[in-house]
TIVO-2410 file (N, C-alpha, C; in nm, 3 decimals):
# residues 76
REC num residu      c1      c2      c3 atome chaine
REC   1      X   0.085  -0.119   0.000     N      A
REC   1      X   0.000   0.000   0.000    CA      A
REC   1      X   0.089   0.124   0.000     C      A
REC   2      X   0.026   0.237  -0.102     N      A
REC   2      X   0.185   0.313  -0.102    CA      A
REC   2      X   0.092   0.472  -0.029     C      A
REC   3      X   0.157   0.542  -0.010     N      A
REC   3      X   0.102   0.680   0.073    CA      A
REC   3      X   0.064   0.733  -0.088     C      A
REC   4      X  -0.058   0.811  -0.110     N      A
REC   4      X  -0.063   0.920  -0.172    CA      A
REC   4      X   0.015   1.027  -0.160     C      A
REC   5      X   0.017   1.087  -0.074     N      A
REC   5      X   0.042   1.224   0.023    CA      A
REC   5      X   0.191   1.224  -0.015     C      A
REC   6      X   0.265   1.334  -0.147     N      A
REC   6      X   0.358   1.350  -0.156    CA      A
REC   6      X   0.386   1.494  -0.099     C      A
REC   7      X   0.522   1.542  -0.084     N      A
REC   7      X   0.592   1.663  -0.033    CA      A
REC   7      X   0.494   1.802  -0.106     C      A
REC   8      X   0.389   1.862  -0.026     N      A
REC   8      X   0.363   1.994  -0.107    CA      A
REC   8      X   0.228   1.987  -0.149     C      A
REC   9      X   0.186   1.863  -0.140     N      A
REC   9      X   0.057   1.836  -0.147    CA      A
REC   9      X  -0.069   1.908  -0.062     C      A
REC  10      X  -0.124   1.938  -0.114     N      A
REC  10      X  -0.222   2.023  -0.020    CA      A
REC  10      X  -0.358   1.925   0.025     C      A
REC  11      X  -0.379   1.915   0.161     N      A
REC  11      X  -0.482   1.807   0.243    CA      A
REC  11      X  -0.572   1.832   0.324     C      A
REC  12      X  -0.682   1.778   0.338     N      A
REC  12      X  -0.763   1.826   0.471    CA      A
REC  12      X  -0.851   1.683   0.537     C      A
REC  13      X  -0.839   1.682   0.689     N      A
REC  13      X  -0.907   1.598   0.727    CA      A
REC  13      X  -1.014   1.548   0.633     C      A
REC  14      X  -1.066   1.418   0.646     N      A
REC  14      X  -1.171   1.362   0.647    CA      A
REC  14      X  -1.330   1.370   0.703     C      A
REC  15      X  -1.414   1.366   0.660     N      A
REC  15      X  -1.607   1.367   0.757    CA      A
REC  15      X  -1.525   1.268   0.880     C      A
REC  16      X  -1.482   1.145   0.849     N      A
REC  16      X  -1.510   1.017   0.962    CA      A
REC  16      X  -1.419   1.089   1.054     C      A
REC  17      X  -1.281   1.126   1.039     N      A
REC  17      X  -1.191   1.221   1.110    CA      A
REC  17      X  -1.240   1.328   1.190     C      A
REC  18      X  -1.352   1.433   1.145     N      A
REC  18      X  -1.436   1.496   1.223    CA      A
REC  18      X  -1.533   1.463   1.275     C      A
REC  19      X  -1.618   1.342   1.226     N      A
REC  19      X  -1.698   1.278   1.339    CA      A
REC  19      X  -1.618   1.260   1.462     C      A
REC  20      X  -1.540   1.172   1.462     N      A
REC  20      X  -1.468   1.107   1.574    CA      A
REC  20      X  -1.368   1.226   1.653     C      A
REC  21      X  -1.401   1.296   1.584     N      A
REC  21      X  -1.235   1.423   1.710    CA      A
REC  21      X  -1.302   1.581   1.709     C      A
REC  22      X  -1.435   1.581   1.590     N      A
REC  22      X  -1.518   1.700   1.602    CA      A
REC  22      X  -1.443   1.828   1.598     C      A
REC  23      X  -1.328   1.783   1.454     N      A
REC  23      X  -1.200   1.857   1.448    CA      A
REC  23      X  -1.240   1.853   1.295     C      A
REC  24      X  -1.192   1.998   1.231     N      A
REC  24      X  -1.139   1.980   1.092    CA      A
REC  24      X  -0.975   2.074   1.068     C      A
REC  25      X  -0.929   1.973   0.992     N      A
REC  25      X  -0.761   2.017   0.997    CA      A
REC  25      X  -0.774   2.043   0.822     C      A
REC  26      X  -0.707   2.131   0.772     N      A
REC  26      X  -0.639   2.145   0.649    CA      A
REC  26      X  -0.470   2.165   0.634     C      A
REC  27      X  -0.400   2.167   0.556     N      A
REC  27      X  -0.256   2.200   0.517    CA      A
REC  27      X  -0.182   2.175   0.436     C      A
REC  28      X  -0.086   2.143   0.440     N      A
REC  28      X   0.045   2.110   0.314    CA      A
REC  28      X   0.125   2.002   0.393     C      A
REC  29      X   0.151   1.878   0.297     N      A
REC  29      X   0.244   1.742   0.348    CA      A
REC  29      X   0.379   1.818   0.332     C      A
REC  30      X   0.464   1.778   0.442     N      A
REC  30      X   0.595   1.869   0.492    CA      A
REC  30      X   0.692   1.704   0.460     C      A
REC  31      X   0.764   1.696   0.393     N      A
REC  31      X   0.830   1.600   0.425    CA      A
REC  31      X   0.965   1.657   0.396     C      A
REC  32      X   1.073   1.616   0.519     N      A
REC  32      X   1.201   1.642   0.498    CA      A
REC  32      X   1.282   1.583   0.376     C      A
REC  33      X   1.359   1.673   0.314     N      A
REC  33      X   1.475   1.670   0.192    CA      A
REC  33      X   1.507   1.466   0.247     C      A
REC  34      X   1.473   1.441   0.135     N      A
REC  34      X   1.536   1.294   0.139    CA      A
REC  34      X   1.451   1.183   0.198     C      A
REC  35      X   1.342   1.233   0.260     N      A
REC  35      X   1.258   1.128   0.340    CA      A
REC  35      X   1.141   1.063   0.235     C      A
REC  36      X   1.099   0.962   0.235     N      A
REC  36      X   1.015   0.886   0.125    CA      A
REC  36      X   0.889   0.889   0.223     C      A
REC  37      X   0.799   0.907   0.126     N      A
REC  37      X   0.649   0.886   0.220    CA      A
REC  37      X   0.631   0.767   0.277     C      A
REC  38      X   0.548   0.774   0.359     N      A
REC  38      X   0.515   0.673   0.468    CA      A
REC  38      X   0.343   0.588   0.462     C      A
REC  39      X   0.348   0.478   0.400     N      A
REC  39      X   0.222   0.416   0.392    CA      A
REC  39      X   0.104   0.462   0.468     C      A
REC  40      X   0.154   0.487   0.623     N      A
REC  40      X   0.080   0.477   0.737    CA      A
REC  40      X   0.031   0.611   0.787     C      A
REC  41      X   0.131   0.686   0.795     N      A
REC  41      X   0.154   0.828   0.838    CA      A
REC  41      X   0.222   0.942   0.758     C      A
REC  42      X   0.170   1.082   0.783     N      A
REC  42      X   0.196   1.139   0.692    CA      A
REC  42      X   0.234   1.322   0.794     C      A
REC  43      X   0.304   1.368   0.763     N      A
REC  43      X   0.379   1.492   0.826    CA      A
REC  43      X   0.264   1.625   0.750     C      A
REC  44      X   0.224   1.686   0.826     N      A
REC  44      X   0.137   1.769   0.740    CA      A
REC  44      X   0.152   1.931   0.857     C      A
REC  45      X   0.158   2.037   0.799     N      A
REC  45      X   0.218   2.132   0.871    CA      A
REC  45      X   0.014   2.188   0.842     C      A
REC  46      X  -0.022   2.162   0.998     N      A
REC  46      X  -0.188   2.276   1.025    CA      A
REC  46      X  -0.185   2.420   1.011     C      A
REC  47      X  -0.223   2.465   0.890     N      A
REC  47      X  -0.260   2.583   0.814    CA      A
REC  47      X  -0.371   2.612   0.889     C      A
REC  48      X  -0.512   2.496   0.893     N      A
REC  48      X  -0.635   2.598   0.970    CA      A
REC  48      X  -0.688   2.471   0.995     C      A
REC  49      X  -0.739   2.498   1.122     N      A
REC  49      X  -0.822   2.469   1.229    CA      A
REC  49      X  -1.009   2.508   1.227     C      A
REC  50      X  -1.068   2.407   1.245     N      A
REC  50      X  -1.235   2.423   1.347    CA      A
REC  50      X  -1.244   2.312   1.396     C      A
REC  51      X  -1.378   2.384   1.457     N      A
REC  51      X  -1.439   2.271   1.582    CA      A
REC  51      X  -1.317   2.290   1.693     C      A
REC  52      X  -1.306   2.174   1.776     N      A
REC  52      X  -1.188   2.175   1.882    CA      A
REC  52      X  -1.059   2.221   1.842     C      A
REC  53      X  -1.028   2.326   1.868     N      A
REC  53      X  -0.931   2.352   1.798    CA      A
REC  53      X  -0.767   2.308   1.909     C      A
REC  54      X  -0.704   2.293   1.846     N      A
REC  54      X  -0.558   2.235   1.891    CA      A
REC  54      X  -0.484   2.390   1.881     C      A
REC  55      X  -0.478   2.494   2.000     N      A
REC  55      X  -0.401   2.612   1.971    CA      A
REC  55      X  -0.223   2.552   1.926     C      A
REC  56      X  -0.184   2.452   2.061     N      A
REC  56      X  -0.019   2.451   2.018    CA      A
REC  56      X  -0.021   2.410   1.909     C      A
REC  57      X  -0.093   2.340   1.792     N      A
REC  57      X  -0.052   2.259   1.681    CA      A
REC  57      X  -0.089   2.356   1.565     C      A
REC  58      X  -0.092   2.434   1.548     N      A
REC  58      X  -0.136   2.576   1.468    CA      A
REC  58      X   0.002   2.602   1.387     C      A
REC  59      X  -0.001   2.581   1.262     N      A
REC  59      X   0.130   2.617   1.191    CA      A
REC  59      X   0.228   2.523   1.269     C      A
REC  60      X   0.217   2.418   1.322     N      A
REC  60      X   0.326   2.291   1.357    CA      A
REC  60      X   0.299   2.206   1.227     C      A
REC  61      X   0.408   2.095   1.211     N      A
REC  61      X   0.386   1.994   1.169    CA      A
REC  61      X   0.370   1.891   1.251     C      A
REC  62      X   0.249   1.816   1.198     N      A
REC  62      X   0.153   1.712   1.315    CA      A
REC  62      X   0.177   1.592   1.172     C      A
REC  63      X   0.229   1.504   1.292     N      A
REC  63      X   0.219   1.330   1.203    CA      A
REC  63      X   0.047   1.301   1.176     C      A
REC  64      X   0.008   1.313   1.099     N      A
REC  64      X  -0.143   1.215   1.077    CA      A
REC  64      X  -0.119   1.092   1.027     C      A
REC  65      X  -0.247   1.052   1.071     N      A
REC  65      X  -0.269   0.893   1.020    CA      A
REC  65      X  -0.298   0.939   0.887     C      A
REC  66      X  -0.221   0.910   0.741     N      A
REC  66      X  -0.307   0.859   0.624    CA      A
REC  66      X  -0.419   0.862   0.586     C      A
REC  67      X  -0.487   0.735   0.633     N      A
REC  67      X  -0.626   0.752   0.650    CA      A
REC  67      X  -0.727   0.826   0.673     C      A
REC  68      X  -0.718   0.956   0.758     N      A
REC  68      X  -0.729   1.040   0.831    CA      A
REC  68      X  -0.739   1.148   0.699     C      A
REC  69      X  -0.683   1.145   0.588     N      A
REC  69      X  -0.674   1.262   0.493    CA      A
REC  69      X  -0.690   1.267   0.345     C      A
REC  70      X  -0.763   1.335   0.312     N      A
REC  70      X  -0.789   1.359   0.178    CA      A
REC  70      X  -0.682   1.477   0.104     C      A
REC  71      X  -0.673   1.457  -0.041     N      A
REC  71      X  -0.618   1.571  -0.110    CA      A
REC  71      X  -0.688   1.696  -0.156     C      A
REC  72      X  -0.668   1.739  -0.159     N      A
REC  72      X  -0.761   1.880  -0.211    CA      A
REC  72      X  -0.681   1.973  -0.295     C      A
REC  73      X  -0.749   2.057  -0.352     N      A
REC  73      X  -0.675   2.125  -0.470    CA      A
REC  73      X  -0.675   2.254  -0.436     C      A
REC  74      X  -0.752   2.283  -0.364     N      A
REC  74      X  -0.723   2.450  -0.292    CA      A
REC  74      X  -0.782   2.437  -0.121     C      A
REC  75      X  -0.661   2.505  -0.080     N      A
REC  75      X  -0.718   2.518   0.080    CA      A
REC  75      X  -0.839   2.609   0.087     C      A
REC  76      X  -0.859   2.591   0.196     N      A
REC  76      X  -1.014   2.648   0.220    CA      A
REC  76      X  -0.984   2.790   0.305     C      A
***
């Protein structure tokens, strides 16, 4: 199973992801110079936040689950 989610890619949580955490995340996959994507998990730097919002993780890069994320073609 190979990761979608390449370096620069622009992403945003999932519905099932906000059912379950009553969170919506958007951003850009951050992957360090040389690192190969990851089947499982994916490095994504949080551009914007609703619902519960996570203040420290605001413009961090947060590991997500994969699963957890869709691609999108323009942030919101």
């Amino acid at each position: 199973m190979g990761n979608p989610f390449l370096n620069g890619m622009k992403v945003k949580t999932t519905e099932e992801y906000y059912k379950q955490n009553k969170r919506r995340v958007s951003g850009v996959v951050v992957l360090p110079k040389g690192v190969t994507p990851h089947p499982i998990a994916t490095p994504v730097r949080w551009l914007k936040q609703e619902g519960n919002i996570i203040k420290e993780q605001q413009d961090q890069v947060v590991i997500m689950v994969a699963e957890d994320l869709e691609k999108v073609n323009k942030l919101p």
